[in-house]
C-alpha positions as CSV (number, residue, x, y, z in Angstrom):
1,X,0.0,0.0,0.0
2,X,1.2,3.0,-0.7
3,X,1.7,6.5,1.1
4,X,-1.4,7.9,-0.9
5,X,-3.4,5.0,-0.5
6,X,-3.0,5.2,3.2
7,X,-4.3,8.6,3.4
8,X,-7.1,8.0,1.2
9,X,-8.3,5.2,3.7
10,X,-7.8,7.8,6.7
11,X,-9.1,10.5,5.9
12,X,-12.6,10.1,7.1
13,X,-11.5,8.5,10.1
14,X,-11.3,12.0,12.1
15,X,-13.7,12.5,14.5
16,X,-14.6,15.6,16.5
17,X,-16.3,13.0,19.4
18,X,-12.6,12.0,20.4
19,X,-10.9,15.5,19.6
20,X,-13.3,16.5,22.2
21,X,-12.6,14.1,24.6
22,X,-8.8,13.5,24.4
23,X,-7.4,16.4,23.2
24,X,-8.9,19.3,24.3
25,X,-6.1,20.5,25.4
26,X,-4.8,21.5,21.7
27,X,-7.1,24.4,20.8
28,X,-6.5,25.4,24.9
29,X,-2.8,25.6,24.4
30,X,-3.4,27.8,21.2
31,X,-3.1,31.5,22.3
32,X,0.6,32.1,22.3
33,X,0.2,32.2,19.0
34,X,-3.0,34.0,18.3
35,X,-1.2,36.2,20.4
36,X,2.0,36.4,18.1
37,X,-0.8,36.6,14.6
38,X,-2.0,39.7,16.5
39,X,-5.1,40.3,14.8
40,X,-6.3,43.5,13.4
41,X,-9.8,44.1,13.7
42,X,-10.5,44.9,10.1
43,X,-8.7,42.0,8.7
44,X,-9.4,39.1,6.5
45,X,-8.0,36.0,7.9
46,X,-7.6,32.4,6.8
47,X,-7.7,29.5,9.8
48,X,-5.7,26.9,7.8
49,X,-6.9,23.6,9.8
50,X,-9.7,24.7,12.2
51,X,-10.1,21.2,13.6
52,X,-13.6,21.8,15.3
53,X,-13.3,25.9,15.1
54,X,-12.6,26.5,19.2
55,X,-10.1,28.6,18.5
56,X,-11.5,29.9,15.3
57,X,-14.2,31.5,17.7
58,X,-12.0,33.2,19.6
59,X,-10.5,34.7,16.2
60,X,-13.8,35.9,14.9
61,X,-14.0,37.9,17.8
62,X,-10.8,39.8,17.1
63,X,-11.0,40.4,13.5
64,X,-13.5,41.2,10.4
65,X,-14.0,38.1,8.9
66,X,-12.4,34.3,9.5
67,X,-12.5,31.2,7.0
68,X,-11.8,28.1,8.6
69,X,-10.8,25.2,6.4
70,X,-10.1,21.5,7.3
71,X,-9.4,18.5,5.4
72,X,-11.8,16.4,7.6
73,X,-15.7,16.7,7.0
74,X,-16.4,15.7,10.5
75,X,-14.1,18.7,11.8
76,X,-15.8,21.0,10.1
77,X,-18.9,19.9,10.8
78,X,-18.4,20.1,14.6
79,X,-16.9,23.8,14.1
80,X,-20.3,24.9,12.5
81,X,-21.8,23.8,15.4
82,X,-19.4,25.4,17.9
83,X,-20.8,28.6,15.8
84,X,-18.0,29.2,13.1
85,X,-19.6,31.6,10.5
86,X,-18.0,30.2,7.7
87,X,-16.4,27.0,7.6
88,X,-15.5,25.1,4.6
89,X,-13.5,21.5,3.6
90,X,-10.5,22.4,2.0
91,X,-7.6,20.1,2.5
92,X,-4.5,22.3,2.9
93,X,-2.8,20.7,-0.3
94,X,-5.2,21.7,-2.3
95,X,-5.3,25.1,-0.9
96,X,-3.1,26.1,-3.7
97,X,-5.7,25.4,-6.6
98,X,-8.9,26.8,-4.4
99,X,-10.8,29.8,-5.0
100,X,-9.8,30.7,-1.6
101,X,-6.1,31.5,-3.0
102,X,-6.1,34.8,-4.6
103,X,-4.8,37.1,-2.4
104,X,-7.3,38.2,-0.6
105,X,-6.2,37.3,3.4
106,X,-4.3,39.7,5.6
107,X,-3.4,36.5,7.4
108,X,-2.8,33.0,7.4
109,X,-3.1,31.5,10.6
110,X,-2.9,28.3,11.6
111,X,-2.4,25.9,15.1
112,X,-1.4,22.5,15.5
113,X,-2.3,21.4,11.6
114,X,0.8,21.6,8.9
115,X,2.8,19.0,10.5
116,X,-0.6,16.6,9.3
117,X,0.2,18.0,5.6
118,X,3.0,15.6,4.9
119,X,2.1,14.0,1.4
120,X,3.7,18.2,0.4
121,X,3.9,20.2,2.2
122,X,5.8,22.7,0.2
123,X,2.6,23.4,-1.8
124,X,1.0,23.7,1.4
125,X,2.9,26.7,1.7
126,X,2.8,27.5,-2.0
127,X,-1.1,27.5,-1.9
128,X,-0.7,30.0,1.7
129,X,1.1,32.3,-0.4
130,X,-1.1,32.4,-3.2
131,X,-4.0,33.1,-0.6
132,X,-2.0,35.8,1.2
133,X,-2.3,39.6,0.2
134,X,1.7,41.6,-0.7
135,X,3.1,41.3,2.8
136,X,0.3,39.6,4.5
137,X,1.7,37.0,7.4
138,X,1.8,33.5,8.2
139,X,1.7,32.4,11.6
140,X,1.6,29.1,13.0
141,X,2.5,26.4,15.5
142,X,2.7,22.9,14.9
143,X,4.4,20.0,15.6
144,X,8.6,20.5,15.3
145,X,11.3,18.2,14.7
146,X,11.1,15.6,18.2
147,X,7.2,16.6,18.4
148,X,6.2,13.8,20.7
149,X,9.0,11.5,19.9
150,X,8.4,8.6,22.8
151,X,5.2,7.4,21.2
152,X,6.1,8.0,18.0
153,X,8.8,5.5,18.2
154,X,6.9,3.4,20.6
155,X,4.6,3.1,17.5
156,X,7.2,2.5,15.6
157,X,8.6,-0.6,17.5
158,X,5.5,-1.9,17.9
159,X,4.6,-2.0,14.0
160,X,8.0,-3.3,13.2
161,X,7.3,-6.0,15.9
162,X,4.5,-7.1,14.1
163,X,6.6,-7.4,10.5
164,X,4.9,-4.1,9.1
165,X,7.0,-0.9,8.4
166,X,6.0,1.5,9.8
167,X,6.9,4.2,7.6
168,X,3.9,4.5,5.0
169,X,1.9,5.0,8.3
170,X,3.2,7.5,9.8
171,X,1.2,11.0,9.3
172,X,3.6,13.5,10.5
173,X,6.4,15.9,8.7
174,X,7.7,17.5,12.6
175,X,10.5,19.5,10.5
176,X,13.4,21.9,12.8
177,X,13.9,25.2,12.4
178,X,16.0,25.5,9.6
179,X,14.5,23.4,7.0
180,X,11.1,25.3,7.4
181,X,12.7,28.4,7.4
182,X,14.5,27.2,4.2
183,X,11.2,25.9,2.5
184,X,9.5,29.4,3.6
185,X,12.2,31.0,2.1
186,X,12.6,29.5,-1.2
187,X,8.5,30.0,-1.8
188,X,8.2,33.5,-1.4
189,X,8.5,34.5,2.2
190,X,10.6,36.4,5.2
191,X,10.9,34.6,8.2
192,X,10.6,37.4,10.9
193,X,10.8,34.9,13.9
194,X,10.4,31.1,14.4
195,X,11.5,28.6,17.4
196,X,11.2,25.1,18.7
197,X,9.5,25.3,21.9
198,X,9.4,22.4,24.3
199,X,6.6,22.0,26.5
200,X,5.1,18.8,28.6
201,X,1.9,18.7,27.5
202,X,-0.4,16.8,30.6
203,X,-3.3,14.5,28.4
204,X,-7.0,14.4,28.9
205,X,-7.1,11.0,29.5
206,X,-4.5,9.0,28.4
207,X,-1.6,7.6,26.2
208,X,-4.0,5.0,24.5
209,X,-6.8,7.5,23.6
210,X,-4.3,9.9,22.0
211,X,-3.2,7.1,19.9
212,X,-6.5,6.2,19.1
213,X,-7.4,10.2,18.6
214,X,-4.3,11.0,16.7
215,X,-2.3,7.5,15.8
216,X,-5.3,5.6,14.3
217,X,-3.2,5.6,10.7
218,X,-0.4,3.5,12.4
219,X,-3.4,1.0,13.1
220,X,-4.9,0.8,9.8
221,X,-2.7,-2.3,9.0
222,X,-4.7,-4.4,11.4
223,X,-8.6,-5.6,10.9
224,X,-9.1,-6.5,14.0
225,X,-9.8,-4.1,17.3
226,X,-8.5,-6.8,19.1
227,X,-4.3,-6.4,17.7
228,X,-5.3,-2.5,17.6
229,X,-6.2,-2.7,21.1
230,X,-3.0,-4.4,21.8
231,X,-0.8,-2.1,20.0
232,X,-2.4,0.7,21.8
233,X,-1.8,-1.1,25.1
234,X,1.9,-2.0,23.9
235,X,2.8,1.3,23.4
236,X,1.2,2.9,27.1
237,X,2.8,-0.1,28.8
238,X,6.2,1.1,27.7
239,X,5.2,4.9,28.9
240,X,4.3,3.8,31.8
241,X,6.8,6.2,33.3
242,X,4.8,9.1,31.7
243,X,2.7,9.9,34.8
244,X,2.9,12.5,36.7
245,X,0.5,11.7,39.8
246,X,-1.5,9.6,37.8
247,X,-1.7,11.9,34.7
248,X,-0.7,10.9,31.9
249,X,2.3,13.6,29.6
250,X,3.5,13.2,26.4
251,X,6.7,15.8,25.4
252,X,5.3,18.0,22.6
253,X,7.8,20.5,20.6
254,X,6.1,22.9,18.8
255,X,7.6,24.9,15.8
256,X,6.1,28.9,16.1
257,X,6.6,31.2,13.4
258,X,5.8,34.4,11.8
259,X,6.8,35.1,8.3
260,X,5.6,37.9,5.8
261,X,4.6,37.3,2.1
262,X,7.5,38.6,-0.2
């Protein structure tokens, strides 16, 4: 199977019911970055992977006018209910060949969604670009190069274990500093400021339902709930040292930027 095959099977398998439950925390841990978009309040500005538009609420109150856009039907779904005002399904590779791309945002703005775009993410950025006004800004956070490394490679193991490589399954491009500054550079932009930023992130349950939340590709291999299960299991076993007080922590390291269309 291949890379694009893999997505294609995965792509409906979002849903905003487990967001929700496990990982509230993400749109919660968001505001250091609205806080560096800064939002005008007669600006235009695009929310490139809303998720279920909690944060793109809090945008719309800042500013003139927010899309929010998300590859996953369900996401979007659930951020029309949450009361986002105009919410659409646009997967951010194809951002690029959307009516939304023609220079009409002030701002790009985006939290914990690029790393997702891994298939390319180069016309990820191509496609913000083409969206962005002369000199309108991209700002973001998402996941940066050893973004939750111990259950990555607990996944990892675990699918190897089992004689399947792991690779094609994995949905994450977590790249350092200077290679997205480089790619940002190369397609039309200034970096003004961007940094890796550690932070031990405390779950809303645990190690198994973030897997299950965010890991469910590394699980498409197996039919049965049962081996998922296991794997799942496997992998919080190992962590078992990941409590603090009988909650469970996963070390996130998040890649914040700011760059200005050129």
């Amino acid at each position: 199977m291949t890379v694009n095959e893999q997505t294609s099977k995965t792509d409906d398998q979002w849903s905003s019911t487990k967001y929700n439950h496990h990982a509230s925390f993400v749109p919660a841990l968001g505001k250091p970055v609205l806080q560096l978009l800064d939002p005008k309040p007669d600006e235009h500005i695009l929310d490139l992977g809303a998720g279920d538009g909690i944060l793109t609420r809090d945008l719309e109150q800042l500013t003139k006018s927010v899309v929010a856009i998300d590859a996953s039907a369900d996401m979007i779904q659930a951020a029309t209910k949450n009361g986002c005002r105009d919410a659409r399904v646009v997967d951010g590779h194809d951002l690029v060949d959307n009516e939304l791309a023609n220079g009409q945002f002030d701002a790009v703005f985006s939290n914990a969604a690029l790393h997702w775009m891994k298939k390319d993410p180069v016309k990820v950025i191509q496609g913000v670009h083409k969206a962005l006004r002369p000199q309108g800004r991209f700002v973001a956070e998402c996941g940066g190069f050893m973004n939750v490394a111990d259950v990555r490679s607990g996944l990892h193991a675990a699918l190897r274990r089992r004689g399947v490589d792991p690779e094609p399954y994995d949905p994450w491009f977590f790249p350092g500093k200077s290679t997205y500054t480089r790619m940002l550079e190369e397609n039309g932009f200034k970096v003004e400021s961007m940094e890796l930023i550690p932070r031990m992130t405390m779950l809303n349950t645990d190690i198994a339902g973030w897997i299950d939340t965010f890991g469910f590709t590394f699980l498409a291999p197996f039919e049965s709930e049962e081996e998922r299960k296991a794997i799942r299991d496997e992998v919080q076993q190992n962590l078992s040292f990941a409590q603090d007080d009988g909650a469970w922590c996963i070390m996130y390291v998040r890649l914040r930027f700011k760059a200005v269309k050129v």
